[in-house]
N, C-alpha and C positions, 0 to 999 in steps of 0.2 A: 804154924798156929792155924788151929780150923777155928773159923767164924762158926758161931752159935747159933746164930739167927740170918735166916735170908737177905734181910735190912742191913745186918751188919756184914753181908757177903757183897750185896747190890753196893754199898758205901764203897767198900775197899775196890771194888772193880772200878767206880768210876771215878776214884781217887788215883789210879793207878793211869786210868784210860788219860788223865787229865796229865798227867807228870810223861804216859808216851807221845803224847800229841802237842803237848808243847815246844818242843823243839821244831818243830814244823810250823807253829803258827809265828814264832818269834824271828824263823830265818825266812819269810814267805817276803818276797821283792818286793818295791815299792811299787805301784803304777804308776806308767807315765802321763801324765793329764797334757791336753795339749786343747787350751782356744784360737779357733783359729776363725778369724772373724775379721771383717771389712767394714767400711761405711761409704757411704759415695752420697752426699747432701748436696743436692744442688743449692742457686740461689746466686742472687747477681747476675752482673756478667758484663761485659762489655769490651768491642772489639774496633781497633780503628787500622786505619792504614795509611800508608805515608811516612811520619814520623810514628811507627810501630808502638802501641801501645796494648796490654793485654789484661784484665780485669776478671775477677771472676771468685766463687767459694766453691772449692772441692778440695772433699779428704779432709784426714787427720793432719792436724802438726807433725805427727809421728810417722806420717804413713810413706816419705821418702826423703833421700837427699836431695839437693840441687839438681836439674837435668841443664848441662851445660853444654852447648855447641857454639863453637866461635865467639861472637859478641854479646853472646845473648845466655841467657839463664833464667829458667823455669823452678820456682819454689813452690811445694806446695804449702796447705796449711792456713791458719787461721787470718786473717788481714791484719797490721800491725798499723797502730794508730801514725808511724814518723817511718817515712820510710827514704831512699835515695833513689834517683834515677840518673845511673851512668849515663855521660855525654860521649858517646865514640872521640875517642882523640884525647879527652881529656884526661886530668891527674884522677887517681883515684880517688873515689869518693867513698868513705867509711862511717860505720855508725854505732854504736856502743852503748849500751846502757848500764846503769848500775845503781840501784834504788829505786831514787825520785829522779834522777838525772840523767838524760839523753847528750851524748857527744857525738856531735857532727864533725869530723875532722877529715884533712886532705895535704898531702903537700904542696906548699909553698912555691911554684911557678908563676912567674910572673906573667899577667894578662889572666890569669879565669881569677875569674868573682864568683864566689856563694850568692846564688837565688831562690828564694822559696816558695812555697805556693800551698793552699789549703785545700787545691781540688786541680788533677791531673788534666782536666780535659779544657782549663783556664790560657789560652793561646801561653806562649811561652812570654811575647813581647810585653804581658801583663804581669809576671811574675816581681816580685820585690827583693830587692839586694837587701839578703843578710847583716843583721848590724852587731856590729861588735864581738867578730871573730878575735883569739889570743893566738899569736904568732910564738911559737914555742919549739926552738932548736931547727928550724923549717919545716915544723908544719905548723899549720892553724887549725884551732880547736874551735868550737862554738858549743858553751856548755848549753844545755834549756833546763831550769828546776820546774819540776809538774808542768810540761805542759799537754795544751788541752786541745783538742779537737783533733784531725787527721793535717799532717804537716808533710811535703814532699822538697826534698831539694836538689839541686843542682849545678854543677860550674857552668858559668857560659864565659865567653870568652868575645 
């Protein structure tokens, strides 16, 4: 069929231009997008010696895992209001959360006591014994509903 008019020649060409070029734009790849980006915010900080303590805000929550060597382990990430401080020697100390509720828990060896403290750098001999831990299958539990401020604990023995 011959087109009559230029317009109707120009239509069908670029109805046609449109039906070859389609298969090309419909199998055209995906791009691969890639952010690749850091943050490093200082802020805080504090550093003791002796009975080794280490303080500080750097990085994302996200930005690594644990850095673990012997006794000791490096977390990065945001400060968490309850936290634990391993005692060398002692039973494991664990912490749990789930809602509004904090679990302090550890196996049941006899001689270490739960002590707690609201600020790390509070000699240790000031710290306060734990009250009303649940003893449960050998271990002891210590639930907390909401609490409030920064809380650290630990066995002493």
């Amino acid at each position: 069929m011959i087109p009559k008019t230029k317009t109707d020649f120009r239509a069908r060409v670029m109805i046609a231009s449109v039906f070859l070029l389609l298969p090309l734009i419909i199998s055209a790849p995906a791009q691969s997008y890639l952010i690749d980006w850091y943050k490093i915010a200082g802020g805080g900080g504090m550093s003791t010696g002796g009975v080794y303590s280490v303080a500080g805000t750097i990085g994302q929550p996200d930005a690594s895992s644990a850095l673990n060597g012997g006794n000791y382990s490096l977390t990065g990430g945001f400060w968490a209001l309850i936290q634990v401080v391993q005692t060398p020697g002692a039973p494991a100390l664990c912490l749990t959360r789930s809602g509004n509720t904090v679990t302090v828990y550890w196996p049941n060896v006899p001689g270490w006591n739960l002590i707690q403290s609201g600020d790390l750098a509070t000699p240790m001999t000031s710290w306060a014994a734990s009250t009303s831990p649940v003893l449960n299958n050998g271990t002891n539990y210590l639930n907390l509903v909401n609490p409030a401020g920064k809380l650290f604990f630990r066995l002493k023995q």
